[in-house]
N, C-alpha and C positions, 0 to 999 in steps of 0.2 A: 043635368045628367042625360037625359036625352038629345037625341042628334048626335052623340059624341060615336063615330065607330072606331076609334083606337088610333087611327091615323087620319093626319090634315091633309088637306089635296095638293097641298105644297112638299108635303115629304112625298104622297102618290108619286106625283111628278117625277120629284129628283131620282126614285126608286125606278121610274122607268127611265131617264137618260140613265143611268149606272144599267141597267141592262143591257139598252143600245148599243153603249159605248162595248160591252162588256162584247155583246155578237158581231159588234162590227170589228172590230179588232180581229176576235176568233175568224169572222169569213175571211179576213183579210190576209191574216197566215195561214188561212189554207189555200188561198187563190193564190197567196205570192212561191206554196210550196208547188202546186198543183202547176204553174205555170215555169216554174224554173227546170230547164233541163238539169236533169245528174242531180236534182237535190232527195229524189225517192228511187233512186235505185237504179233509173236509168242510165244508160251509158253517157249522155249528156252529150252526144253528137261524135265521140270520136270514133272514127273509123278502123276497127282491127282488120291486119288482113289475115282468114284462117290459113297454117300452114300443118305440117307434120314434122314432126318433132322427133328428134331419135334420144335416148338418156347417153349423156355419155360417162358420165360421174355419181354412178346413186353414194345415197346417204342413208344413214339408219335414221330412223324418227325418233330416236333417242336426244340429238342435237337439237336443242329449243332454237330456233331461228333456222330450221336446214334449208340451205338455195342447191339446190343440184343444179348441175353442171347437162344443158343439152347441146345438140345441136339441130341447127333450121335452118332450111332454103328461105333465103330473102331474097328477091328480086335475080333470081338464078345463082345466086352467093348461097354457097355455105356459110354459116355464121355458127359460135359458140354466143349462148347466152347461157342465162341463169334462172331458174324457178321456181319461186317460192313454195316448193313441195319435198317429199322425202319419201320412201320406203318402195320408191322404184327399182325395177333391175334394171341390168346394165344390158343396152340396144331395144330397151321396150319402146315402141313408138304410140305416138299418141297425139288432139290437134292441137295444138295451141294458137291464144291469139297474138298474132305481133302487131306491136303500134306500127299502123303507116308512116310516120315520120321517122322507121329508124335510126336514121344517121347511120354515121361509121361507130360514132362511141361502142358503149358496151349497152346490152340488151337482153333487158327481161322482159320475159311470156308469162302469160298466164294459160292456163288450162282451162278451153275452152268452154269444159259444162261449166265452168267459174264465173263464165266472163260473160256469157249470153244473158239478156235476159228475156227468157224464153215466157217466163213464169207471166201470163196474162192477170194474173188477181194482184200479184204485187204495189202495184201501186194505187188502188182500189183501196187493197188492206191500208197500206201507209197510210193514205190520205183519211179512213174511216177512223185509224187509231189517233191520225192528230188531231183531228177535230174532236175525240172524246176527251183528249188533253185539253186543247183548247176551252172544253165546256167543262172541265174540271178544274183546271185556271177560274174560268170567269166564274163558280158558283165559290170555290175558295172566296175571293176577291170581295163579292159579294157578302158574304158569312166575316168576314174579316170587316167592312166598312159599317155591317150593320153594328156588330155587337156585342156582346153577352145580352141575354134576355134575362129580365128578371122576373120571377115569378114569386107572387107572395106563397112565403109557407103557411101550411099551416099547422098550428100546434094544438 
């Protein structure tokens, strides 16, 4: 009976690689999120150019999906695009962002406080809420390989 403290240094052991494993993992999606552009929010390198924007087509925000009808100066071209917004009036101006790569096709803006990310905590925030998932994964994982506990009753 003595010397026994409830666990062998061979299950010690294996309880720390299963932790290891358990932070390495977790450091490793948040370095592969923390290092991939566009995966927490940023714009992931594409380049909008800001223009001004006139509504030419508003819509009630009654319509679930409403694209109003603008138009924007692209590269000295008037252009009609479309934008994923609604309850605007008609000639209200406003910035939107255009993709650099317009083309000729058809083109959507977005609305520039939409598109900026201006917000310096944001990806901060992200990365601090994956890694409490991440350590909420590994202690699940953990609680899962261990067990049920049993514990004697008593009567």
């Amino acid at each position: 009976m003595s010397g026994q403290s409830g666990t062998s240094p061979e299950r010690a052991s294996a309880r720390w690689r299963e932790f290891a494993v358990a932070a390495l993992a977790g450091v490793l999606v948040v370095l592969a999120a923390w290092l991939t552009p566009g995966v927490l929010g940023a714009n992931g390198g594409t380049d909008d150019v800001v223009a001004r924007a006139t509504v030419t087509k508003p819509l009630p925000c009654t319509n679930t999906g409403a694209r109003e009808g603008v138009r924007v100066e692209v590269d000295g071209q008037r252009r009609d695009a479309t934008l994923s917004a609604c309850g605007h009036s008609e000639g209200e101006q406003f910035d939107v962002a255009v993709p650099s790569n317009a083309g000729s096709g058809p083109l959507e803006v977005r609305i520039v406080a939409a598109a900026r990310d201006d917000n310096s905590l944001l990806q901060p925030v992200a990365l601090a809420l994956l890694a409490l998932s991440c350590l909420a994964g590994g202690t699940y994982a953990h609680l899962y390989l261990r067990g049920p506990r049993r514990r004697p009753v008593l009567i």
